[in-house]
The first five atom37 places (N, CA, C, CB, O) and aatype in JSON, in Angstrom:
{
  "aatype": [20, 20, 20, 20, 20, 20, 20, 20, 20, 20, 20, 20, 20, 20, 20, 20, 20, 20, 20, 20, 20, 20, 20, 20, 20, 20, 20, 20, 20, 20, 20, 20, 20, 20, 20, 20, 20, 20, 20, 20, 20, 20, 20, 20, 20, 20, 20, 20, 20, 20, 20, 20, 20, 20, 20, 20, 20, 20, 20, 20, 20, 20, 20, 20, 20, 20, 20, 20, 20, 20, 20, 20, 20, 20, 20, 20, 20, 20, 20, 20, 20, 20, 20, 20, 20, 20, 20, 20, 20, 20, 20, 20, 20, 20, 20, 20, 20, 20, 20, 20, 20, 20, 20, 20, 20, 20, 20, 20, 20, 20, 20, 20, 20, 20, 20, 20, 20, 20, 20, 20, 20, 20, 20, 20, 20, 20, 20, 20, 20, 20],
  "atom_mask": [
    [1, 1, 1, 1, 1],
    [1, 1, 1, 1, 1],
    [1, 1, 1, 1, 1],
    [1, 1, 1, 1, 1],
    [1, 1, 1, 1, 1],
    [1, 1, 1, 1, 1],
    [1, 1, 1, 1, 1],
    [1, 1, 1, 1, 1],
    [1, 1, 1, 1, 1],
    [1, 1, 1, 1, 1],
    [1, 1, 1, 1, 1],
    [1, 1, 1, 1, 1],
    [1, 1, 1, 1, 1],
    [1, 1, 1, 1, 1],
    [1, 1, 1, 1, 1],
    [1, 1, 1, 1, 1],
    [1, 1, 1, 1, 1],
    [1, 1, 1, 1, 1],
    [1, 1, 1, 1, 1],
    [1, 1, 1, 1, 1],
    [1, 1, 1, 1, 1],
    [1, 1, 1, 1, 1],
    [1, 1, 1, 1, 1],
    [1, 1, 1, 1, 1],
    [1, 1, 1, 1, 1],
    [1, 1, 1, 1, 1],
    [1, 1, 1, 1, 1],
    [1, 1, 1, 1, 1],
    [1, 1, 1, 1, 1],
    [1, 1, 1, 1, 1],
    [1, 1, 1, 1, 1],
    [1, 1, 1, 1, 1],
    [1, 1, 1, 1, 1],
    [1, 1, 1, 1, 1],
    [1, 1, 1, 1, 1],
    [1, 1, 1, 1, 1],
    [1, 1, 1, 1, 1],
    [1, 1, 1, 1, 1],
    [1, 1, 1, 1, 1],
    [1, 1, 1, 1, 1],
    [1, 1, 1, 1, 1],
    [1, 1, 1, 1, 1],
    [1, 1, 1, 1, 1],
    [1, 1, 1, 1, 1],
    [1, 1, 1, 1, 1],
    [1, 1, 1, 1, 1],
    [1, 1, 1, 1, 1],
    [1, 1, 1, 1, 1],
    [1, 1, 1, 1, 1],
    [1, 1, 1, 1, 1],
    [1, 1, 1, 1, 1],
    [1, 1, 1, 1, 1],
    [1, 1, 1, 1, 1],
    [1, 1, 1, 1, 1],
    [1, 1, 1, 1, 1],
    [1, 1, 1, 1, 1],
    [1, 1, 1, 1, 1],
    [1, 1, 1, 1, 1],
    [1, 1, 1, 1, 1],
    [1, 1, 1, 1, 1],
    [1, 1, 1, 1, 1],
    [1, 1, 1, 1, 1],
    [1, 1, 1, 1, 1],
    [1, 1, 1, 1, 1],
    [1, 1, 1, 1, 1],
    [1, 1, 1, 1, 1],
    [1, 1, 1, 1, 1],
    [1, 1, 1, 1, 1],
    [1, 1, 1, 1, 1],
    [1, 1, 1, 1, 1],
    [1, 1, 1, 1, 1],
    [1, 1, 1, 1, 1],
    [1, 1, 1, 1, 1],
    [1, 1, 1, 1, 1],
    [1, 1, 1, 1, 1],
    [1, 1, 1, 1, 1],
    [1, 1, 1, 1, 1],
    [1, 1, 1, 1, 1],
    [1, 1, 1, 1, 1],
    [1, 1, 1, 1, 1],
    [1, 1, 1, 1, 1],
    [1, 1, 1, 1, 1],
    [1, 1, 1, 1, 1],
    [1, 1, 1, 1, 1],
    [1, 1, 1, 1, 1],
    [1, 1, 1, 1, 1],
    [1, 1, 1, 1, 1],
    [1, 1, 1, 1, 1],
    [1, 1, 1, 1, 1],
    [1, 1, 1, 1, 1],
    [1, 1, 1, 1, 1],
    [1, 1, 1, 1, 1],
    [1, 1, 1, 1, 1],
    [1, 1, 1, 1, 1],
    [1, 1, 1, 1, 1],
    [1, 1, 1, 1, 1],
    [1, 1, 1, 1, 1],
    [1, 1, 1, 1, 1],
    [1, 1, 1, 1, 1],
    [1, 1, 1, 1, 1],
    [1, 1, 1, 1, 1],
    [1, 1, 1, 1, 1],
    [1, 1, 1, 1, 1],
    [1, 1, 1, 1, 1],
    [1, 1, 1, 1, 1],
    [1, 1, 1, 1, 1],
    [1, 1, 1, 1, 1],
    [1, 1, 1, 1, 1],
    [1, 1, 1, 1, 1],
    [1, 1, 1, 1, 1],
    [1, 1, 1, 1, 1],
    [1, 1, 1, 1, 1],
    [1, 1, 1, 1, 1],
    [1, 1, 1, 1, 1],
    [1, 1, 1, 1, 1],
    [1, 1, 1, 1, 1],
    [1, 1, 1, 1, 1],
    [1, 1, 1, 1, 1],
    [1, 1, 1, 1, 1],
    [1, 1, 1, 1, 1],
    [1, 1, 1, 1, 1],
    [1, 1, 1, 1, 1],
    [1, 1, 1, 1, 1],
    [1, 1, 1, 1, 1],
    [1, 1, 1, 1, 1],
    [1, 1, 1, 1, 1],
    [1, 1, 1, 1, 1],
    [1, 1, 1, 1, 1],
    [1, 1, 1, 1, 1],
    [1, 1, 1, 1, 1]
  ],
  "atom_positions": [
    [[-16.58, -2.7, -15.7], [-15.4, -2.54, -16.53], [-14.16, -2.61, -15.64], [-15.44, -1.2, -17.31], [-14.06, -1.89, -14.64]],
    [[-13.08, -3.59, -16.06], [-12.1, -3.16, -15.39], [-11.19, -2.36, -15.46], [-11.7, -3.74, -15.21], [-10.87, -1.95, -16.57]],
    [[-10.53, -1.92, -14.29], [-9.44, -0.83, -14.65], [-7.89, -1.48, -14.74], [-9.48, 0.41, -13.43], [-7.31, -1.85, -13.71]],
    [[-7.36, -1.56, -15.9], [-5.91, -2.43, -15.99], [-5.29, -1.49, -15.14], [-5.04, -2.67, -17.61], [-4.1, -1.47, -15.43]],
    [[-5.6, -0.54, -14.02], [-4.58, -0.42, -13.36], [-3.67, -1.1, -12.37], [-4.81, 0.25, -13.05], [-4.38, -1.59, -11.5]],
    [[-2.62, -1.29, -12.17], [-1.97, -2.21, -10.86], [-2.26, -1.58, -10.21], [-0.62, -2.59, -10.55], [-2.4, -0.37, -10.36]],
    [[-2.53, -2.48, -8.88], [-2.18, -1.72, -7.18], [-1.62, -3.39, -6.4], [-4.29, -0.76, -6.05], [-2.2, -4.45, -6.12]],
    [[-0.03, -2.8, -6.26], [0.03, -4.53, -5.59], [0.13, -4.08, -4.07], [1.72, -5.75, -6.14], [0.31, -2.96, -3.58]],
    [[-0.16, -6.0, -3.18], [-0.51, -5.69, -1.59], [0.61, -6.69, -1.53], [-2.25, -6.02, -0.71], [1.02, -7.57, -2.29]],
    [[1.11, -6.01, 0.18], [2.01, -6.97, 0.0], [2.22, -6.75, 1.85], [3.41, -6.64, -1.33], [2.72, -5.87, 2.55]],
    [[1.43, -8.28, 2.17], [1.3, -8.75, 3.48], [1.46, -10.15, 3.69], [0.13, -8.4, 3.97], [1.1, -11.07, 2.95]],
    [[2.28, -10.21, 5.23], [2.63, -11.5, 5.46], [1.83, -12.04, 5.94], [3.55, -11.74, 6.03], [2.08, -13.13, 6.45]],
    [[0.72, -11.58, 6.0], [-0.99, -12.76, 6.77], [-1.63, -12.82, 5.71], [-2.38, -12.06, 8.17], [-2.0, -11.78, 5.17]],
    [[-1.84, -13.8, 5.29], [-2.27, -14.66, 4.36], [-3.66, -14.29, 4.0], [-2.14, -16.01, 4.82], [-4.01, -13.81, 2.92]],
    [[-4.7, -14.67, 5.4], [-5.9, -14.09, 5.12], [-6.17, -12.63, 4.89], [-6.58, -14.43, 6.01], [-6.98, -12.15, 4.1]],
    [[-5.44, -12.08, 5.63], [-5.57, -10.33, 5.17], [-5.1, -10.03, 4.03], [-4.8, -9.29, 6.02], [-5.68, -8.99, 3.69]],
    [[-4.42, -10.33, 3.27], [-3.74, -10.53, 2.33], [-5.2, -10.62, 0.98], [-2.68, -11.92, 2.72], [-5.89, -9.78, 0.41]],
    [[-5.12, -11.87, 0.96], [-6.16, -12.18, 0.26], [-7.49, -11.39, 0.8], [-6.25, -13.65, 0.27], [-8.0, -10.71, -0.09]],
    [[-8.13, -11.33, 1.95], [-9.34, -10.2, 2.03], [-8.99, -8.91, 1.14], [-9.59, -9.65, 3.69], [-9.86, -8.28, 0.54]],
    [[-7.62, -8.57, 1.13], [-7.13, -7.07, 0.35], [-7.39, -6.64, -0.8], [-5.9, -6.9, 0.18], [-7.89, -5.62, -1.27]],
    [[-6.67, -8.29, -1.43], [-7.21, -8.25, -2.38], [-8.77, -8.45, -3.55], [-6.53, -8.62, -2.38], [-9.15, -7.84, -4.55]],
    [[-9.29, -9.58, -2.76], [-10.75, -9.1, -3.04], [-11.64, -7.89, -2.96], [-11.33, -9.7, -2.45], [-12.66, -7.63, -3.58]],
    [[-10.86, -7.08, -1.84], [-11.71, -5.61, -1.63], [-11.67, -4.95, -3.09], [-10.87, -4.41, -0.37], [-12.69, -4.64, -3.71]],
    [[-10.05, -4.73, -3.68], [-9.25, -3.72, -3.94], [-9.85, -4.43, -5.79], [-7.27, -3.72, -3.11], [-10.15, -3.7, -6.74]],
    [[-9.87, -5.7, -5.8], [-10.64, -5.95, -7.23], [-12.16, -6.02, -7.7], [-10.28, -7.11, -7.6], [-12.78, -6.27, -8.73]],
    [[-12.39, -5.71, -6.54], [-14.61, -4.97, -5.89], [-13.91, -4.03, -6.69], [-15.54, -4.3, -3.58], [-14.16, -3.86, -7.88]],
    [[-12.98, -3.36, -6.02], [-13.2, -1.63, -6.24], [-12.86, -1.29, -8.16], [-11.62, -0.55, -4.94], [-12.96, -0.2, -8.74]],
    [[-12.49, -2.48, -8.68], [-12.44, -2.68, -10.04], [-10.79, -2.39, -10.6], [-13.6, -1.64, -10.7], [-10.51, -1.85, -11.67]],
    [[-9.93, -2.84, -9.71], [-8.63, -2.52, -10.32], [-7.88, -4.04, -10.43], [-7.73, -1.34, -9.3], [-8.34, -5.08, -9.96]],
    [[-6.95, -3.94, -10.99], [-5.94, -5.28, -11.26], [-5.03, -4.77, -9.97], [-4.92, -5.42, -13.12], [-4.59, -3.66, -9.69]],
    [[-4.92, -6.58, -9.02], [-4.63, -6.91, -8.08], [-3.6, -8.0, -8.17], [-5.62, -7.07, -7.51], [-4.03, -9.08, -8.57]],
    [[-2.23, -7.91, -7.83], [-0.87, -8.78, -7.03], [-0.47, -8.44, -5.85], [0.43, -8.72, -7.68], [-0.17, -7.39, -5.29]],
    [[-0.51, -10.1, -5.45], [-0.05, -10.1, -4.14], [0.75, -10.45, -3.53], [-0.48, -10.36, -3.63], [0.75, -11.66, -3.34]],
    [[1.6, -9.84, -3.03], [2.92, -10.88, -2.13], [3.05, -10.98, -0.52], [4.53, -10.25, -2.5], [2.5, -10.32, 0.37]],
    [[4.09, -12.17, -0.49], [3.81, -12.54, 0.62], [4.93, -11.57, 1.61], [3.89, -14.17, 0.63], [4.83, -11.58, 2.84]],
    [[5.91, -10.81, 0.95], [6.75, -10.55, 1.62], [7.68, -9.46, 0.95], [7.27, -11.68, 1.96], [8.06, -9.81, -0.16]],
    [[8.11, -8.25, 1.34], [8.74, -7.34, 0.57], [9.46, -7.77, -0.65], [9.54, -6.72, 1.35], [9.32, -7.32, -1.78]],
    [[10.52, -9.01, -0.11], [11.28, -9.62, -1.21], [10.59, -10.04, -2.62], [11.87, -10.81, -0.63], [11.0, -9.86, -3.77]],
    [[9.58, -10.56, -2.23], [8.98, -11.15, -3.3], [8.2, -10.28, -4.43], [8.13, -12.05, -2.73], [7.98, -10.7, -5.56]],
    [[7.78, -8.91, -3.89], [7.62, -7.72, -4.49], [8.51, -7.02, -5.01], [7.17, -7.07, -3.86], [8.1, -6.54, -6.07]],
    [[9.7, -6.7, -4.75], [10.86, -6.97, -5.08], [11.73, -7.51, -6.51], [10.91, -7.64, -4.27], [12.44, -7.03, -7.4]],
    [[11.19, -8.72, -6.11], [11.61, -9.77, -7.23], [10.67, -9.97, -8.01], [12.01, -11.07, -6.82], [10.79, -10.91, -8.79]],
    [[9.57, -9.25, -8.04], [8.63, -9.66, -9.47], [8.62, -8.52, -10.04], [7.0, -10.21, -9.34], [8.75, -7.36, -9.65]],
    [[8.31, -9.37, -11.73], [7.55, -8.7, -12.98], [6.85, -7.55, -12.59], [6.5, -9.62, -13.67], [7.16, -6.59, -13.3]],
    [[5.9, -7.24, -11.6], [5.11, -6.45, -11.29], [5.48, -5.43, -10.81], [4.43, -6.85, -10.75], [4.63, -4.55, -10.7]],
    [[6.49, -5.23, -10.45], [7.35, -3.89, -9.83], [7.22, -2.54, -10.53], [8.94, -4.17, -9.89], [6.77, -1.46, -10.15]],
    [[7.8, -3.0, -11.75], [7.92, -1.67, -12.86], [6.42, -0.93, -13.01], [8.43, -2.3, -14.62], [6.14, 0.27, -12.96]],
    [[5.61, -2.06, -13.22], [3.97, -1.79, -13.65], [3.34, -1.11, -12.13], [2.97, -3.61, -14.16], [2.42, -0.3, -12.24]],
    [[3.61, -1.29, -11.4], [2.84, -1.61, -9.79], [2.58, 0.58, -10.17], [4.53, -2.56, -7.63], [3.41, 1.36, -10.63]],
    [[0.93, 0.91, -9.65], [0.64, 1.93, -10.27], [0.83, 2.5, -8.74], [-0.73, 2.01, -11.24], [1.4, 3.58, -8.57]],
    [[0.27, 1.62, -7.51], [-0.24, 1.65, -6.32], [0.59, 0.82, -5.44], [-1.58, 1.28, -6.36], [0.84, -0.15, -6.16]],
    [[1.1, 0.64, -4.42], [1.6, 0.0, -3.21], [0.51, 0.19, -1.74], [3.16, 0.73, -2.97], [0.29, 1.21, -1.09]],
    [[-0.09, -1.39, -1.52], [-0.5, -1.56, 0.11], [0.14, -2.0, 0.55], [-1.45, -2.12, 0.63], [0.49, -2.97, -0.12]],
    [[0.84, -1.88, 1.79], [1.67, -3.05, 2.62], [1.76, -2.54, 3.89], [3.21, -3.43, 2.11], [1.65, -1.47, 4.49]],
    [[2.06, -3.97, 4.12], [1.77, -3.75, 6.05], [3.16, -3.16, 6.3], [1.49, -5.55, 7.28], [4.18, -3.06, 5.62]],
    [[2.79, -2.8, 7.53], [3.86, -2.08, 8.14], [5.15, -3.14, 8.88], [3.09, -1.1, 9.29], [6.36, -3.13, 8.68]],
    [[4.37, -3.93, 9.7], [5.17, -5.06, 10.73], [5.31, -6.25, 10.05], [4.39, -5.47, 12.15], [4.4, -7.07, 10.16]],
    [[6.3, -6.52, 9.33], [6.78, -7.8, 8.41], [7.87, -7.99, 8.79], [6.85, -7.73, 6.92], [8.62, -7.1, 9.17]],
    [[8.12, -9.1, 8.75], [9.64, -10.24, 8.97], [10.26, -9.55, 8.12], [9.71, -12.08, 8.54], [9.54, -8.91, 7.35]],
    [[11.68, -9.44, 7.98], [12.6, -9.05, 7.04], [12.55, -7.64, 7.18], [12.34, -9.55, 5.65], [12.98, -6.94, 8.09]],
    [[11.67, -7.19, 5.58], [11.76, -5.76, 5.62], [10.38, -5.51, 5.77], [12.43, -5.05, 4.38], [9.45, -6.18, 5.34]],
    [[10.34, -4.17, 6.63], [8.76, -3.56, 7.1], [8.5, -2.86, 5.81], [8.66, -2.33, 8.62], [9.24, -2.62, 4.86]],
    [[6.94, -2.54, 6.09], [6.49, -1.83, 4.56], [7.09, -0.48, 4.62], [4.69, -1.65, 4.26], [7.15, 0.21, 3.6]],
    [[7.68, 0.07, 6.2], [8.2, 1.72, 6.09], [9.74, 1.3, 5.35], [8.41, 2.75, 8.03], [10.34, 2.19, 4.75]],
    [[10.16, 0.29, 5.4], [11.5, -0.11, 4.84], [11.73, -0.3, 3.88], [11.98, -0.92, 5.13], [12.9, -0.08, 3.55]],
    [[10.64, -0.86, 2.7], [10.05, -1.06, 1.49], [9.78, 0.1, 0.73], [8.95, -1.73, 1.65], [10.28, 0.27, -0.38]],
    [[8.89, 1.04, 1.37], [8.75, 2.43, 0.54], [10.03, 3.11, 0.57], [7.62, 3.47, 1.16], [10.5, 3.65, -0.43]],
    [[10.7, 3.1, 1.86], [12.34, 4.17, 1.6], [13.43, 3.49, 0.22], [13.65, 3.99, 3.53], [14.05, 3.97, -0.73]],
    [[13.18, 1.92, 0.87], [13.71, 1.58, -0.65], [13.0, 2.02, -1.69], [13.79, 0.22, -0.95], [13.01, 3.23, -1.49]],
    [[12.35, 1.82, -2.76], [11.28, 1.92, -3.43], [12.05, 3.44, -3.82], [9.7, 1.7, -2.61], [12.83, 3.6, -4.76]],
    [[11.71, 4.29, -3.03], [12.43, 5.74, -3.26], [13.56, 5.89, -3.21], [12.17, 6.67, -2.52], [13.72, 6.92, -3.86]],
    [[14.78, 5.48, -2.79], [16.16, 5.29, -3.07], [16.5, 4.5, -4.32], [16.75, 4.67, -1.96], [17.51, 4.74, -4.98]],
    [[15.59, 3.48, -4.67], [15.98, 3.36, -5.98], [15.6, 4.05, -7.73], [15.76, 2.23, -5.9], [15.97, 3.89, -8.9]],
    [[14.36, 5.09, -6.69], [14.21, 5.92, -8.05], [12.73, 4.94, -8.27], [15.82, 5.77, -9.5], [12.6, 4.54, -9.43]],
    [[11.85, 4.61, -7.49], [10.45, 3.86, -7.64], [9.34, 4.91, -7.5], [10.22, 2.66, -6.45], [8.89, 4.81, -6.37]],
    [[8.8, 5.74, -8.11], [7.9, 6.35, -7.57], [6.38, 6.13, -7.66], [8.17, 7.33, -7.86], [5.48, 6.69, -8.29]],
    [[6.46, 4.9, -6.62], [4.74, 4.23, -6.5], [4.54, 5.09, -5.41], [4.35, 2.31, -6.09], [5.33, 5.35, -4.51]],
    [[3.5, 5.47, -5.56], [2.27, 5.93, -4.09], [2.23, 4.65, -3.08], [0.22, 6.2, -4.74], [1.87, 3.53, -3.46]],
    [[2.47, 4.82, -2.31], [2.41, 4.05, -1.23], [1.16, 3.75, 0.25], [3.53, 4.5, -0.86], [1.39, 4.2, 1.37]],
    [[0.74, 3.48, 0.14], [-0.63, 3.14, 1.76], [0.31, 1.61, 2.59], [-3.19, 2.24, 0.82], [0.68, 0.5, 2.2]],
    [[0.34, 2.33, 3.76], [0.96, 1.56, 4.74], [-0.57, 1.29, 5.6], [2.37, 2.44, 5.62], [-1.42, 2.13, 5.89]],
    [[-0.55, -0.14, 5.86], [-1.69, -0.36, 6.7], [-0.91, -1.19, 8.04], [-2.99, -1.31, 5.8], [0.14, -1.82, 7.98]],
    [[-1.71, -0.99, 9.15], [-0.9, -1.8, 10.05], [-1.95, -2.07, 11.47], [0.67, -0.9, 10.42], [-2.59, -1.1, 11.88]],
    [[-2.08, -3.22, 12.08], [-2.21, -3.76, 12.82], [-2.22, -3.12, 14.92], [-1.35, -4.57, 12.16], [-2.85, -3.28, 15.97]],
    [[-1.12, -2.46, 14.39], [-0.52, -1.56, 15.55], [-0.56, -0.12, 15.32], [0.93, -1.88, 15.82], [0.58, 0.32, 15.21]],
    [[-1.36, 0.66, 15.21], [-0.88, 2.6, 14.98], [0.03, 2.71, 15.98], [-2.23, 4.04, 15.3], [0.18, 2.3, 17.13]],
    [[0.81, 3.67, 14.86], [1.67, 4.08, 15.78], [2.11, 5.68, 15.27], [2.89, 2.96, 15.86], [2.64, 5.96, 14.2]],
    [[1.71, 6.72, 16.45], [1.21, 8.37, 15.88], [2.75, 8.66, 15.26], [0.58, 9.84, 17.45], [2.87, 9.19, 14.16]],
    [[3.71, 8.34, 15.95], [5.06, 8.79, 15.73], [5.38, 8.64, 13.88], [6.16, 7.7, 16.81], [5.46, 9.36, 12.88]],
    [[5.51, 6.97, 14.34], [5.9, 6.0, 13.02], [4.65, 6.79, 11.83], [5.51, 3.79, 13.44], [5.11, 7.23, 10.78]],
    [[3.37, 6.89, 12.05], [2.73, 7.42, 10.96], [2.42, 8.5, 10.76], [1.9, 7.01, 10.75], [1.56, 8.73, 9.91]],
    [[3.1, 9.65, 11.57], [3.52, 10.8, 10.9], [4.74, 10.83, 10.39], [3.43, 11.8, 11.6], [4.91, 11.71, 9.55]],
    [[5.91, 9.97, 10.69], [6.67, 10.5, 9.43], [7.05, 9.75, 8.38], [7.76, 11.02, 9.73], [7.94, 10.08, 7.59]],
    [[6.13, 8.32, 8.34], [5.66, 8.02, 7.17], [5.25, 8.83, 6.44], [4.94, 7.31, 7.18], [5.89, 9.05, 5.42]],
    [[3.98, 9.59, 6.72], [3.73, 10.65, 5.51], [4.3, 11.5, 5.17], [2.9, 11.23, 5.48], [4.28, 11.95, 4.03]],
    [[5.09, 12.02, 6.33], [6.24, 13.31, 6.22], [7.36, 13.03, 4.68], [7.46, 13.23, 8.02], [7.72, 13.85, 3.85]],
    [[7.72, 11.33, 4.8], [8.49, 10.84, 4.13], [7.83, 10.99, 2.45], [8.74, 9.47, 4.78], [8.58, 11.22, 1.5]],
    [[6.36, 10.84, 2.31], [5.92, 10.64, 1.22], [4.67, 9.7, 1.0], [6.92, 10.31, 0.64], [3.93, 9.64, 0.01]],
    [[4.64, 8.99, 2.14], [3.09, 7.9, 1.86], [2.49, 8.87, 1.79], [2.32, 6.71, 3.0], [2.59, 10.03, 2.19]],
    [[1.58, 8.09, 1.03], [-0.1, 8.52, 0.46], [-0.96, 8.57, 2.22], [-1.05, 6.72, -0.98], [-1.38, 9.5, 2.91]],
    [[-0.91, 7.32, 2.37], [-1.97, 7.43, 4.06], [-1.2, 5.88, 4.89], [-4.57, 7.06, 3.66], [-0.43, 4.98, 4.58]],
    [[-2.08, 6.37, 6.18], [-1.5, 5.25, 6.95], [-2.64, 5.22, 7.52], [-0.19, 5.33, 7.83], [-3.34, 6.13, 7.95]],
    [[-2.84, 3.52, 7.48], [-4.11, 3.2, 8.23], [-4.14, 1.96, 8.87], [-5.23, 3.22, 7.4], [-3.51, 0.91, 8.79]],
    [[-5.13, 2.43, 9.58], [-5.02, 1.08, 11.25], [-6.08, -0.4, 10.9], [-6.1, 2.13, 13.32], [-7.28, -0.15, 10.72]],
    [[-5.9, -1.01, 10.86], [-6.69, -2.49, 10.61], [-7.37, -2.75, 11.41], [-6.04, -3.66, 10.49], [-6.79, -2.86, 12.49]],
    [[-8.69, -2.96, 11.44], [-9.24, -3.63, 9.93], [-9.38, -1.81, 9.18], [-11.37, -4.87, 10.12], [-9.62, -0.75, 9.77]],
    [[-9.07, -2.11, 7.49], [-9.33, -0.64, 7.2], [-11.06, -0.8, 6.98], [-8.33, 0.02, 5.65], [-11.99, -1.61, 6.99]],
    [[-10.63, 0.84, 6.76], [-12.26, 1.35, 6.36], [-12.27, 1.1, 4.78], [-12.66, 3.26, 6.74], [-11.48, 1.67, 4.03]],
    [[-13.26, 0.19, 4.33], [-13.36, 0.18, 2.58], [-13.37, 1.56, 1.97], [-14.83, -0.57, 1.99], [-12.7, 2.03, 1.06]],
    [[-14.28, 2.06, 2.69], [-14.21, 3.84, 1.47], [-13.24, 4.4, 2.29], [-15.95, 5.28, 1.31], [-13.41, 5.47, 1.7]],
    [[-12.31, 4.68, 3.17], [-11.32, 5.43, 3.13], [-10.27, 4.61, 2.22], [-10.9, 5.79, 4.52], [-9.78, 5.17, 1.24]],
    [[-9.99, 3.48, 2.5], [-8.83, 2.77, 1.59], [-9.49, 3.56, -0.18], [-8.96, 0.39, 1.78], [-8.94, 4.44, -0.84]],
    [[-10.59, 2.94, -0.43], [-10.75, 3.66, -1.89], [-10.32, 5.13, -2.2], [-12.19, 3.67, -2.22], [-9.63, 5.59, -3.1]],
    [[-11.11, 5.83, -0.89], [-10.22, 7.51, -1.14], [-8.77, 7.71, -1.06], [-10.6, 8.59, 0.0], [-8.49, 8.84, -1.46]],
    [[-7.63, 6.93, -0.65], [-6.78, 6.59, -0.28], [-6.3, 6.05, -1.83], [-6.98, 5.82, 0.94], [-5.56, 6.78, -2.48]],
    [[-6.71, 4.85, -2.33], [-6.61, 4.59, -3.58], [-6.38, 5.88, -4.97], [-7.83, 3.85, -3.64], [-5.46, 6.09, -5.77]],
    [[-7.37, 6.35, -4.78], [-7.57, 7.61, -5.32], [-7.05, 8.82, -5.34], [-8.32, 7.83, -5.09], [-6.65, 9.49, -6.3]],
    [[-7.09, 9.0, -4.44], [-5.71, 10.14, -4.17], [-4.44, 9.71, -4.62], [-5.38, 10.47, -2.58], [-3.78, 10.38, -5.41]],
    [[-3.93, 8.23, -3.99], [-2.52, 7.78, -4.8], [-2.38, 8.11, -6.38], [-2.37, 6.12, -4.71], [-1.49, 8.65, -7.04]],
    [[-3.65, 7.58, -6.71], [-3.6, 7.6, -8.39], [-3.98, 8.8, -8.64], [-4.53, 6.59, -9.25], [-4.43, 8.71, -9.79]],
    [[-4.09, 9.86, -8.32], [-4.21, 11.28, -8.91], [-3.79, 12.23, -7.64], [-5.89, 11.63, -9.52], [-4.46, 12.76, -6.76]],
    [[-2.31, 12.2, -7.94], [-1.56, 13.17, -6.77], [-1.97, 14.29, -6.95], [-0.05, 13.32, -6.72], [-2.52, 14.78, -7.93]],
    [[-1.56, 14.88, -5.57], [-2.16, 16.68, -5.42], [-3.76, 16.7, -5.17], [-1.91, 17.76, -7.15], [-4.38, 17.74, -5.34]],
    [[-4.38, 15.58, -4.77], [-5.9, 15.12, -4.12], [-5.83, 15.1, -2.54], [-6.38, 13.43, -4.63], [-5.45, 13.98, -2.22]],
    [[-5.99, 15.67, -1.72], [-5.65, 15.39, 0.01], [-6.64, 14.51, 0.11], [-5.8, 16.71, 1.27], [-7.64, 14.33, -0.58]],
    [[-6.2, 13.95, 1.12], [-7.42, 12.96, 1.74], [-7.4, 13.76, 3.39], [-6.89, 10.78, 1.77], [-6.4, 14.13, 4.01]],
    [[-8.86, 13.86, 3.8], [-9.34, 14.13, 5.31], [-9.01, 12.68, 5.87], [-11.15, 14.61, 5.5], [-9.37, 11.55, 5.52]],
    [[-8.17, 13.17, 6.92], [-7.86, 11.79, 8.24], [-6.93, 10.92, 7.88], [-9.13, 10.7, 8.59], [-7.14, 9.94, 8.59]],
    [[-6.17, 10.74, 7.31], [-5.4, 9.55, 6.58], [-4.48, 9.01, 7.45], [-4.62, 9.95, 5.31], [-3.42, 8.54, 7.05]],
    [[-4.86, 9.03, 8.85], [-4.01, 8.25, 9.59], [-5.08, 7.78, 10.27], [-2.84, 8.87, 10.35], [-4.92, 6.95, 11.16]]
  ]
}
């Protein structure tokens, strides 16, 4: 059964991108993808978006740049920052700020799902989320 919930990803590597999204529609949810903050941004899918993945290190605007927007304009998606590079500083006060979790690539499928999960039913902790 599917779940009409949104969760959009939004990474500038193409293949990770698309691997994301095949995981994240395994896990049985409705999946959009962009290539670039802007373009998340500028779509239909914004208002609906239940869930936010996005990388951290993007051209333009980073995904930590994306969620502060997102919350300055009054957006309140749950957010999972995934990234390529950990970084202890940058992903503690990502969460300090409000992400859901921050996680290092390649992710773990069942932490991203617990991660998933927790977004969509706040006041759930997740063990380790960095």
């Amino acid at each position: 059964m599917l779940n009409r919930t949104l969760i959009s990803i939004v990474d500038d590597d193409q293949p990770y991108r698309e691997s994301m999204r095949k995981l994240i529609m395994l896990l049985g949810y409705s999946v959009e993808a962009f290539p670039s903050a802007a373009d998340f941004l500028a779509s239909r899918h914004l208002p609906e978006t239940a869930c936010l993945v996005t990388d951290v290190n993007m051209p333009g605007m980073t995904g930590v740049e994306l969620h502060r927007h997102l919350v300055d304009a009054g957006y309140a998606i749950p957010t999972i920052l995934v990234t390529a590079y950990p970084d202890e500083i940058v992903g503690d006060r990502a969460l300090r700020d409000g992400v859901v979790c921050y996680l290092s690539k390649p992710v773990d499928d069942h932490h991203l799902e617990r991660c998933l999960r927790s977004a969509l039913r706040p006041g759930s902790p997740i063990k380790g989320n960095s």
